[in-house]
KOLLUMTOR-209505 format. One record per residue (C-alpha): residue in three letters; x, y, z. Coordinates in Angstrom, 1 decimal, decimal comma, padded with zeros to 4 digits. Each point is the difference from the previous one (the first is absolute). Example, Ala and Ser with C-alpha at 12.3 -4.5 7.8 and 13.67 -1.06 7.14 Angstrom:
BEGIN
[pt ALA; [012,3; -004,5; 007,8]]
[pt SER; [001,4; 003,4; -000,7]]
END
This chain:
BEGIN
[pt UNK; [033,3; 001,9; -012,9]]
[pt UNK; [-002,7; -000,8; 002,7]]
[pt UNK; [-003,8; 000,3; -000,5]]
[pt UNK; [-002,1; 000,9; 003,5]]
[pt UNK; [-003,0; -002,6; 000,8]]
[pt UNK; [-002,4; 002,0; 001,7]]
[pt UNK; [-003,1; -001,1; 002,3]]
[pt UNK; [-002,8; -000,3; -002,7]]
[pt UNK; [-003,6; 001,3; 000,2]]
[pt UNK; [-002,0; -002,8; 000,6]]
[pt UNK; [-003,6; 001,8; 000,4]]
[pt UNK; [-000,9; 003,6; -000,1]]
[pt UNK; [000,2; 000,7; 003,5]]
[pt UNK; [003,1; -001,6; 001,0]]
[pt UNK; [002,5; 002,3; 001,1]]
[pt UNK; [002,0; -002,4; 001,7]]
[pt UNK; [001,5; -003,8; -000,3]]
[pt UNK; [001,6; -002,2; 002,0]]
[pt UNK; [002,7; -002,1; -001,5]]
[pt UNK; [-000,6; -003,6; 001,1]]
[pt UNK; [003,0; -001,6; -001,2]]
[pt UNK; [002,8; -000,4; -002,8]]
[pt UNK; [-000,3; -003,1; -001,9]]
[pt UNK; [003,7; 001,4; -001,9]]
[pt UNK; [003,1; 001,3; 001,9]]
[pt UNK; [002,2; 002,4; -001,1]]
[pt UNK; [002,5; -001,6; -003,1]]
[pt UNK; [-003,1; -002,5; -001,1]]
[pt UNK; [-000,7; -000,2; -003,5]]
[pt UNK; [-003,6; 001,3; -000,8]]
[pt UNK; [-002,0; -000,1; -003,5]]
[pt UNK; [-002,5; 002,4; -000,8]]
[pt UNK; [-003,6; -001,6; 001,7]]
[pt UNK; [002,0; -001,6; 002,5]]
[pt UNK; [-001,7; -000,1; 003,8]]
[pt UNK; [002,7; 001,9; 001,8]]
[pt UNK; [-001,8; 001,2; 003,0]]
[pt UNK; [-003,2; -000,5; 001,9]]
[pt UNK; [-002,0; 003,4; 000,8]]
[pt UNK; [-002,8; 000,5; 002,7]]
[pt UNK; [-002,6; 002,7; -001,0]]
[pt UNK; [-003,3; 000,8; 002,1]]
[pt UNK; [-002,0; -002,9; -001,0]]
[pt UNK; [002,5; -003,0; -001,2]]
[pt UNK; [003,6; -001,4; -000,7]]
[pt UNK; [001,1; 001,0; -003,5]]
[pt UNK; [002,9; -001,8; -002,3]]
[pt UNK; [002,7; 002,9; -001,2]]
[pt UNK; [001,2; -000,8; -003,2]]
[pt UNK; [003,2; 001,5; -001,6]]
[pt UNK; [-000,3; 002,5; -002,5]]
[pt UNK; [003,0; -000,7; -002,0]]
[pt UNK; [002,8; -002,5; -000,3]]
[pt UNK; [002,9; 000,3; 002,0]]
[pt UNK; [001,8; -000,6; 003,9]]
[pt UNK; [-002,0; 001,2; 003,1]]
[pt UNK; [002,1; 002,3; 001,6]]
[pt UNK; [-000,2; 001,3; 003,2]]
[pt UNK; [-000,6; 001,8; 002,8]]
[pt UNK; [-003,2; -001,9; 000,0]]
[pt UNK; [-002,7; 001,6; 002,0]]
[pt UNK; [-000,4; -002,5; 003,6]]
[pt UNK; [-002,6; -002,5; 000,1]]
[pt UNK; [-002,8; 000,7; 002,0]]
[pt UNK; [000,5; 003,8; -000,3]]
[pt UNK; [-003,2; 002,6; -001,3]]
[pt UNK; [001,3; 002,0; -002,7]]
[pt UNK; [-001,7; 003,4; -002,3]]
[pt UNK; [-001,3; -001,4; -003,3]]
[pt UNK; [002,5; 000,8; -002,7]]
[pt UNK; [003,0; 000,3; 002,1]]
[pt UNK; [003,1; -002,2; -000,6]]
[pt UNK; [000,3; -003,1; 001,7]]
[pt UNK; [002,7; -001,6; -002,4]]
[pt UNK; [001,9; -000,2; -003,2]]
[pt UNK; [000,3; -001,5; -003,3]]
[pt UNK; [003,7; -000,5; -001,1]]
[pt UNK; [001,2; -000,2; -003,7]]
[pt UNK; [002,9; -001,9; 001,2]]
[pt UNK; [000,9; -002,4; 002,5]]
[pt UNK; [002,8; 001,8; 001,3]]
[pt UNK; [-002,4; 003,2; 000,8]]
[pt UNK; [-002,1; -002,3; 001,7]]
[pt UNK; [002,3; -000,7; 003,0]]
[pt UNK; [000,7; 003,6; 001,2]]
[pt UNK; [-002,2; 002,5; 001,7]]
[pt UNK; [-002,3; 001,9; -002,5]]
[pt UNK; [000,7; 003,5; -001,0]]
[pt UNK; [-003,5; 002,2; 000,0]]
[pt UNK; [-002,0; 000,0; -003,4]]
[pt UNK; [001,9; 001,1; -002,9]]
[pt UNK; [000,3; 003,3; -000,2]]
[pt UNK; [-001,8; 001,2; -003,8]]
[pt UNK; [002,9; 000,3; -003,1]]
[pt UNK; [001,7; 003,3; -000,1]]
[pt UNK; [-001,1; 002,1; -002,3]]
[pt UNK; [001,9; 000,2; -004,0]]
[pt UNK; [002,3; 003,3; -000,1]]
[pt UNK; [-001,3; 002,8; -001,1]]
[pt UNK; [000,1; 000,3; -004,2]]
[pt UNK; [002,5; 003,2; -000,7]]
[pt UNK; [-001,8; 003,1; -000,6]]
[pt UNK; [-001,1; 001,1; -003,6]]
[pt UNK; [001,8; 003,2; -001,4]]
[pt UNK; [-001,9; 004,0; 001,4]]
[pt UNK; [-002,4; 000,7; -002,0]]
[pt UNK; [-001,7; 003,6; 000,1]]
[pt UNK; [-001,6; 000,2; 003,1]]
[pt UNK; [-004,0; 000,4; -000,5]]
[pt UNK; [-002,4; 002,5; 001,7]]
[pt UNK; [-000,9; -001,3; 003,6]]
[pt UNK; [-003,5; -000,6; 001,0]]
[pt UNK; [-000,8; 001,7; 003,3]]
[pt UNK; [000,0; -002,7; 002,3]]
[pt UNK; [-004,0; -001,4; 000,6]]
[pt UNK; [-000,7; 000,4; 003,8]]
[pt UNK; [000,1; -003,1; 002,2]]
[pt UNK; [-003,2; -002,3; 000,2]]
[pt UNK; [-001,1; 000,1; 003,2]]
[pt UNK; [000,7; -002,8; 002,8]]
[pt UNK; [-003,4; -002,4; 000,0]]
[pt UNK; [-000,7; -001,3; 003,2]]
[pt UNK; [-000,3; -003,3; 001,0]]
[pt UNK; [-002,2; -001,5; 002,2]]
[pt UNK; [001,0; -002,4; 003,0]]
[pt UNK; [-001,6; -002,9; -001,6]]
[pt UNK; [002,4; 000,8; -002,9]]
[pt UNK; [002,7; 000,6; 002,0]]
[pt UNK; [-000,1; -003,3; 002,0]]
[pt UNK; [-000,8; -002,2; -002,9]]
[pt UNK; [003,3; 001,7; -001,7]]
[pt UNK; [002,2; -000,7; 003,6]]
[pt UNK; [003,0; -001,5; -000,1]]
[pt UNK; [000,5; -002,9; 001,9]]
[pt UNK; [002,5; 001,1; 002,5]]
[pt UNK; [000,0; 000,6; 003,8]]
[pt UNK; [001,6; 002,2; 003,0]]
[pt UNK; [001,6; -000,9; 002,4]]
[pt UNK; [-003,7; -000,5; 001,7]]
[pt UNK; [-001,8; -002,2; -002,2]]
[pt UNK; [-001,7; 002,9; -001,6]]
[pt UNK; [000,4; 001,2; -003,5]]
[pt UNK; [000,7; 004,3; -000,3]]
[pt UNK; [-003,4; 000,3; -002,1]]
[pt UNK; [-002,0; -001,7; 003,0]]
[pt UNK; [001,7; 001,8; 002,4]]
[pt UNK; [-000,8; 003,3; -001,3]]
[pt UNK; [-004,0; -001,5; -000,5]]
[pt UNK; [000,2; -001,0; 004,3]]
[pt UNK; [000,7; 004,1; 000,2]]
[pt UNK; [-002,2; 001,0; -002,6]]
[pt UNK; [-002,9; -002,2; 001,4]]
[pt UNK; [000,6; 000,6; 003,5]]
[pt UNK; [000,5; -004,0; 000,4]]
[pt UNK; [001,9; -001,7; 002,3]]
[pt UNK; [002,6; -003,2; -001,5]]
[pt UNK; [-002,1; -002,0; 002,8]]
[pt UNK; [-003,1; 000,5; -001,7]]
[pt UNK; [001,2; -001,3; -003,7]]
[pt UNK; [000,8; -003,6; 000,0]]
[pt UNK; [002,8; -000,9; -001,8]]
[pt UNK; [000,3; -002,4; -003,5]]
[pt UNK; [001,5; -003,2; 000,0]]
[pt UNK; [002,9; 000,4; 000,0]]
[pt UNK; [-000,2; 002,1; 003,2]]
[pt UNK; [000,7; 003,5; -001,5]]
[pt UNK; [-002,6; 003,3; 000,0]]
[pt UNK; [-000,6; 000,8; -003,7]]
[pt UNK; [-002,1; 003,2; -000,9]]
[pt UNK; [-002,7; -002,5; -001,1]]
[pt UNK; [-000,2; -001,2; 003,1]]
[pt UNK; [-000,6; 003,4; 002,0]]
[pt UNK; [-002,3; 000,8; -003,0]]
[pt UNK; [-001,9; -003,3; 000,5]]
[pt UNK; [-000,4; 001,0; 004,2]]
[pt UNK; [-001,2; 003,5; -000,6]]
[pt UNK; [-003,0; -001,6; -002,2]]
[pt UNK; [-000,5; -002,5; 002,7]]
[pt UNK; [-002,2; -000,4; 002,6]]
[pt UNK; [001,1; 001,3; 003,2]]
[pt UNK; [002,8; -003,0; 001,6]]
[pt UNK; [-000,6; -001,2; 003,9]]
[pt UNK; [001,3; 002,3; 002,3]]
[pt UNK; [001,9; -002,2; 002,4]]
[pt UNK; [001,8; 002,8; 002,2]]
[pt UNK; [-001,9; -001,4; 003,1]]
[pt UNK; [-000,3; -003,5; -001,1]]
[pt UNK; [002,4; -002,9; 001,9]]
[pt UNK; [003,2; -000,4; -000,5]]
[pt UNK; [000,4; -001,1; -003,8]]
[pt UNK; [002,4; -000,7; -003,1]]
[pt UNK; [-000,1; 000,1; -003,4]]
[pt UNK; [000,4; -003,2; -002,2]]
[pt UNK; [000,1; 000,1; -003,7]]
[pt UNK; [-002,4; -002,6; -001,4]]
[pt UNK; [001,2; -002,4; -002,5]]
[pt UNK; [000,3; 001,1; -003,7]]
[pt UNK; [-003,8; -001,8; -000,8]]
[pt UNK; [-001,8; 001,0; 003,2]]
[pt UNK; [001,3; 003,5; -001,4]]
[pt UNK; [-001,2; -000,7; -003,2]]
[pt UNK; [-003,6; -001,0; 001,4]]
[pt UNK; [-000,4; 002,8; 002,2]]
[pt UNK; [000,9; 002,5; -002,9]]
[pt UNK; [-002,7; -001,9; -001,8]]
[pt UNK; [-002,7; -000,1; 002,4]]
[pt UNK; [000,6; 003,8; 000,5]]
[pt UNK; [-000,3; 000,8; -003,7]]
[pt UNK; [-003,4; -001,7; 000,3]]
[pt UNK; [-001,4; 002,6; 002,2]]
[pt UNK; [-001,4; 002,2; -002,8]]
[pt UNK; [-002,0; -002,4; -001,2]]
[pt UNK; [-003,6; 000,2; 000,9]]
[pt UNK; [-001,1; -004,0; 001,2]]
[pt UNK; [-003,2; -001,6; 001,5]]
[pt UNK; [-000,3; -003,7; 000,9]]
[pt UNK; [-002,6; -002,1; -000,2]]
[pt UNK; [-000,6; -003,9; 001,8]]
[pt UNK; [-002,2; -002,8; -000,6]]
[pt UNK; [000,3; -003,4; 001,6]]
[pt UNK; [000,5; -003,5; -001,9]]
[pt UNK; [000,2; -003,8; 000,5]]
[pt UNK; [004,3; -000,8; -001,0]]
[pt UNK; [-001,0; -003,7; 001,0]]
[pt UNK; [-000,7; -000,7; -003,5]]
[pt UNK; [003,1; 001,4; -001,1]]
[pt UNK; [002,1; -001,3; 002,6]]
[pt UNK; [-001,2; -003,9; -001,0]]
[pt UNK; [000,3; 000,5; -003,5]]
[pt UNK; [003,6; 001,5; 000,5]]
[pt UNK; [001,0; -003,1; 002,5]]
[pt UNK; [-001,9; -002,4; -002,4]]
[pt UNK; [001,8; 001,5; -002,8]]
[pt UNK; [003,0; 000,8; 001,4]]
[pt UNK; [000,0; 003,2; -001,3]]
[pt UNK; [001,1; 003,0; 002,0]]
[pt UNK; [-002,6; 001,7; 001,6]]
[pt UNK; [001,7; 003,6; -000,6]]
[pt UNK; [000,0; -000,9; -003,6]]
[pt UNK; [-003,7; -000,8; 000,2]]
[pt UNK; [-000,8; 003,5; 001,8]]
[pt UNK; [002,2; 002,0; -002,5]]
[pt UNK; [-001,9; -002,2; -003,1]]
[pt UNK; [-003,0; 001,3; 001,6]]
[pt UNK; [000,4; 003,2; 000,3]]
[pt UNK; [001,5; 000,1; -004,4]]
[pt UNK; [-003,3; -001,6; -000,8]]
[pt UNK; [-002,1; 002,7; 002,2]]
[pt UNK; [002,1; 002,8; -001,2]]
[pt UNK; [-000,4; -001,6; -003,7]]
[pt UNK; [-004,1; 000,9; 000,7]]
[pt UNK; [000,5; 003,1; 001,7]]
[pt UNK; [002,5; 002,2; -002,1]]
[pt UNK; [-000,3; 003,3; 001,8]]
[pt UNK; [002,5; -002,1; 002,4]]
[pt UNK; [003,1; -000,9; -002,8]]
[pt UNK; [000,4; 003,6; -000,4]]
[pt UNK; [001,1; 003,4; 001,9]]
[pt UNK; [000,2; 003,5; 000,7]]
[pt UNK; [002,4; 001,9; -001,8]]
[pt UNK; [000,7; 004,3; -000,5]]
[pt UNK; [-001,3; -000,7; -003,4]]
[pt UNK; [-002,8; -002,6; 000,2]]
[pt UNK; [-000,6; -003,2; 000,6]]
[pt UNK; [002,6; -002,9; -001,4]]
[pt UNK; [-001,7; -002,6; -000,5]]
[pt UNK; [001,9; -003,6; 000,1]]
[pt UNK; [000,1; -002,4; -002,5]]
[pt UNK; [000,8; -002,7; 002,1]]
[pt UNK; [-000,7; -000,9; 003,2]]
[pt UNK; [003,0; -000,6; 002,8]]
[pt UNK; [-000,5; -000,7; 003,5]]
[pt UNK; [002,5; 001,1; 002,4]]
[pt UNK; [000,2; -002,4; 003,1]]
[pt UNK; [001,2; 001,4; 003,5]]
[pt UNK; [002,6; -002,1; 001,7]]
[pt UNK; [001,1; 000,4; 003,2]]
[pt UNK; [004,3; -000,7; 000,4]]
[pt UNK; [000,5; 000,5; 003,2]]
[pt UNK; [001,9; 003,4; -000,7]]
[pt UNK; [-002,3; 001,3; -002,2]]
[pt UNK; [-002,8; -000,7; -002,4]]
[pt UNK; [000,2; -000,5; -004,1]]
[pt UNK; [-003,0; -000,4; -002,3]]
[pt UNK; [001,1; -002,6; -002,6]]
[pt UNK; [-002,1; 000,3; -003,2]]
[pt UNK; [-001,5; -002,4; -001,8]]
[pt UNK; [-000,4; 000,8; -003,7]]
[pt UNK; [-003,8; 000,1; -002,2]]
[pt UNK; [-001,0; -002,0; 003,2]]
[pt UNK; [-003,7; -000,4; -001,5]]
[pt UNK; [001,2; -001,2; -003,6]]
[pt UNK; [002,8; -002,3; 000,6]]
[pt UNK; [-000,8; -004,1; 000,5]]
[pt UNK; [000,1; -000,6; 004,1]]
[pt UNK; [002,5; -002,5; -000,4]]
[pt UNK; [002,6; 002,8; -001,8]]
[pt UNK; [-001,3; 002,7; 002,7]]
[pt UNK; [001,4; -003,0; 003,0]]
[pt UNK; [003,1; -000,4; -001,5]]
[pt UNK; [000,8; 003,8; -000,3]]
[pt UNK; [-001,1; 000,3; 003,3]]
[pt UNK; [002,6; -003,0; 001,4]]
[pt UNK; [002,9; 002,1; -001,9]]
[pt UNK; [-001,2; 003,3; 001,7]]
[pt UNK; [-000,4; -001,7; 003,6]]
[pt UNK; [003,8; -001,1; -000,6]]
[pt UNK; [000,8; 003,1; -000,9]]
[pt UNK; [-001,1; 001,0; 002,5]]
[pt UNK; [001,4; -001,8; 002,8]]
[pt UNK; [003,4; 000,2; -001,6]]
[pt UNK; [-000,6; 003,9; -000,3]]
[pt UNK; [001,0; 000,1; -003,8]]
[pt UNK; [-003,2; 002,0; -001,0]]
[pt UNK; [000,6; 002,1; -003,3]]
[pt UNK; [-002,3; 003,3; -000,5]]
[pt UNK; [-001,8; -001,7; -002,6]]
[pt UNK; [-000,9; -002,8; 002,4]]
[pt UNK; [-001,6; 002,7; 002,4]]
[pt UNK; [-001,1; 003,0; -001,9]]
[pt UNK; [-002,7; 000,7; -002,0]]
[pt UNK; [-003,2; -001,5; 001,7]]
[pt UNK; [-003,4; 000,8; -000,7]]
[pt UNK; [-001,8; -001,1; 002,8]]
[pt UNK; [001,2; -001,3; 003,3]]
[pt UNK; [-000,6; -002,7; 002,5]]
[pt UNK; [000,8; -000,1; 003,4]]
[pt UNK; [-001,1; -003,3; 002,2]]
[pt UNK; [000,9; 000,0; 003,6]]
[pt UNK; [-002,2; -003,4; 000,8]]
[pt UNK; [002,5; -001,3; 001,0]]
[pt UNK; [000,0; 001,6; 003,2]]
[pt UNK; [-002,8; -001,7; 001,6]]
[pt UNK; [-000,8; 003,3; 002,3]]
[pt UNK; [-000,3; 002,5; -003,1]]
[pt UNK; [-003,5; 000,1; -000,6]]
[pt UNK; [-000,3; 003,0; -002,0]]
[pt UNK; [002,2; 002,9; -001,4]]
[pt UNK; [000,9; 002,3; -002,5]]
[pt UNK; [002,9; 000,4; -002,4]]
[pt UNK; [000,9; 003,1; -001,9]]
[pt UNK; [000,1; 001,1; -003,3]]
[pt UNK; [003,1; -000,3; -001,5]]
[pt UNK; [001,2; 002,4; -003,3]]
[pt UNK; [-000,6; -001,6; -003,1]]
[pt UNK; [-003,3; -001,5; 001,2]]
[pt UNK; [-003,5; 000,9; 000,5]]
[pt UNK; [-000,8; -002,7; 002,5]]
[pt UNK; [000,9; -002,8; 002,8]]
[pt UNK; [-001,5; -002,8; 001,7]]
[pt UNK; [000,7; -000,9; 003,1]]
[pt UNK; [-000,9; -003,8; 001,4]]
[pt UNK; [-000,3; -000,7; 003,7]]
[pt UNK; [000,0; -003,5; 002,1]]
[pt UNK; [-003,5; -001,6; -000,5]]
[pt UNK; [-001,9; -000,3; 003,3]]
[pt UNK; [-001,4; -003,0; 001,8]]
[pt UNK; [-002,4; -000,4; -002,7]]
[pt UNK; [002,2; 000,3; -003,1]]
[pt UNK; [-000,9; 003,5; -000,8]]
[pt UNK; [003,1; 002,6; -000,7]]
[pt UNK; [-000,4; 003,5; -000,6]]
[pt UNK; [001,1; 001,4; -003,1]]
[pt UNK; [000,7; 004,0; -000,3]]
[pt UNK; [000,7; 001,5; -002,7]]
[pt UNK; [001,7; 003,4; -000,1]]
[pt UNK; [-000,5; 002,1; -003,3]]
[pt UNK; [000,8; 003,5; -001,5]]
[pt UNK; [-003,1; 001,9; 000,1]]
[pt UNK; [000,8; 002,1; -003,0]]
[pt UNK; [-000,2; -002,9; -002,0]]
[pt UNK; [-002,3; -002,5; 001,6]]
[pt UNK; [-003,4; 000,6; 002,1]]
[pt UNK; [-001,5; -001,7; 002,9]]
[pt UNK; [-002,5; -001,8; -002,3]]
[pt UNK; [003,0; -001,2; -002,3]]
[pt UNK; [001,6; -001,9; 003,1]]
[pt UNK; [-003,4; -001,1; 001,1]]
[pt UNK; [-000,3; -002,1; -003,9]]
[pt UNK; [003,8; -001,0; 000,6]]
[pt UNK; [-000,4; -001,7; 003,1]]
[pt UNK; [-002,9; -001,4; -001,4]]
[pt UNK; [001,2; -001,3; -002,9]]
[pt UNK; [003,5; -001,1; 001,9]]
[pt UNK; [-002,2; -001,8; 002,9]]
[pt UNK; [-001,7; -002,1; -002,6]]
[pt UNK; [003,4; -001,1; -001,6]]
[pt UNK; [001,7; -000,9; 003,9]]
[pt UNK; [-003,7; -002,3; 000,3]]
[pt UNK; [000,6; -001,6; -003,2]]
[pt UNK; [004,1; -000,9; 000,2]]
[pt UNK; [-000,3; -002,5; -003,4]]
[pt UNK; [-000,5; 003,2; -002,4]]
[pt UNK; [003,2; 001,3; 001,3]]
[pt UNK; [002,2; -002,6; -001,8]]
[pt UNK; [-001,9; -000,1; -003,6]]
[pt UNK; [001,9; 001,3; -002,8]]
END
């Protein structure tokens, strides 16, 4: 008997994974935890480890190739021998047990008149496309999301397509909520490229951003302090800025909570998500109760994160789940002031700029208005341009 490995769910919006490469090959002896396989979702390299004990059997889905989440990509063999031959689809369910004989006429009893049929409910689009199938047409368009492009009056070139490159009724759902796309009938001459899988994922992020109400605030401050007592140190400045912000957050709760349909959550912890810029796209490593943890713990998280990084082996729990963000582009000695948005989950973000001639950087911070007020920022830049002015607080305990 063969067993289907399927492309896993690695975050809740994947709908697609690409399958980097097999680290078994078909007839390879594989225990249960094993690292068979090495899967690519939006935001990192994953290990795939085998479900069961057993041979890896093929076909093996090619490396390199995009494929739906939960669709098959190989096999788990009982036995060697089944391992070396193509794979039969799944296994089809037991058939069912024979009928038991009937038991013996007895006197047949009066019959009920038969209760009239319930009526058909109806079920509404969003129901319908959360329940779709995941199957395509010949034209990369499910049958439930064509009949929505009729109902609707949408053209397929208005709905852009998941992933994995297919029109899903969420999709055409999602475009008919949205605002209007650019209307490039008279632009030049043009083609469409799909972005990677994590500039996707940003976009879609950014976009669900729009509903929430923001307003930004800047003040100016001296990073020359900072920066010596980070080279002095040899601690990394970043790590400085995102201490910095824990310890002004830490004074200023409103910003370690947000805006839910029910209230306000309100964090027990505070974790600041950093934005970082890889080339293709940009993560927010987190760094975890940044305010309460010993610096020297906070840098050596931090190193592990940065190689994570780099070697794009991120797991969700390394990049979900901030409180509050920070994103520094002084780096870039031309940025001298800008703004960052919002992201979900958060009810604020500071955004650092290149200091000028004389040392001073502007620092903006963006916040959800229906949790924090102009006058709240004002106190938090306050309170966070005192702590940049005086670095040695920063590292105490």
């Amino acid at each position: 008997m063969k067993r289907p490995i399927t492309m896993p769910v690695l975050s809740d919006t994947m709908e697609v994974g690409r399958l980097v490469r097999w680290l078994k090959q078909p007839g390879d002896r594989i225990r249960k935890g094993e690292v068979i396989a090495e899967v690519e979702s939006d935001k990192a390299v994953m290990e795939l480890e085998a479900f069961d004990d057993g041979w890896l059997a093929g076909p093996l889905a090619p490396e390199g190739s995009e494929i739906a989440v939960k669709q098959v990509i190989g096999w788990i063999a009982d036995r060697p021998e089944e391992a070396q031959g193509e794979s039969s689809p799944v296994e089809p369910a037991a058939p069912e047990k024979a009928a038991p004989p009937p038991a013996p006429a007895k006197p047949a009893a009066p019959q009920k008149a038969p209760e009239p049929a319930a009526p058909e409910t109806a079920v509404s689009p969003v129901v319908a496309a959360a329940l779709e199938p995941r199957r395509e047409d010949d034209g990369g368009i499910t049958p439930l999301a064509r009949e929505l492009l009729a109902e609707l009056g949408l053209s397929p070139d208005a709905v852009s397509p998941g992933p994995d490159g297919v029109i899903r009724a969420g999709q055409v759902l999602a475009a008919a909520l949205a605002p209007p796309a650019p209307d490039l009938r008279h632009a030049p001459s043009h083609r469409v490229e799909r972005p990677s899988a994590l500039r996707w994922k940003v976009a879609l992020n950014m976009t669900r951003t729009t509903a929430t109400p923001q307003f930004r605030v800047t003040t100016t401050a001296d990073l020359e302090p900072l920066r010596d007592f980070a080279h002095d140190r040899q601690w990394s400045l970043t790590l400085l800025l995102a201490r910095a912000c824990a310890l002004a957050v830490a004074a200023h709760p409103l910003f370690n909570q947000v805006w839910t349909p029910k209230g306000l959550a309100r964090f027990e912890r505070i974790d600041i998500g950093i934005a970082m810029d890889i080339g293709e796209g940009l993560v927010t490593p987190v760094l975890r109760d940044a305010g309460g943890r010993p610096i020297e713990e906070l840098a050596e998280d931090w190193r592990i994160l940065k190689d994570k990084v780099r070697r794009r082996r991120l797991q969700p729990q390394d990049y979900e789940g901030a409180t509050f963000y920070l994103s520094n582009l002084g780096t870039f000695p031309g940025v001298r002031q800008f703004d960052a948005i919002v992201p979900l989950g958060a009810s604020a973000i500071l955004a650092v700029s290149a200091a000028d001639a004389s040392g001073q950087a502007a620092l903006t911070v963006s916040c959800d208005h229906r949790v924090v007020f102009g006058a709240d920022a004002a106190r938090f830049l306050d309170t966070l341009v005192t702590r940049l002015q005086h670095p040695e607080g920063l590292v105490r305990s």
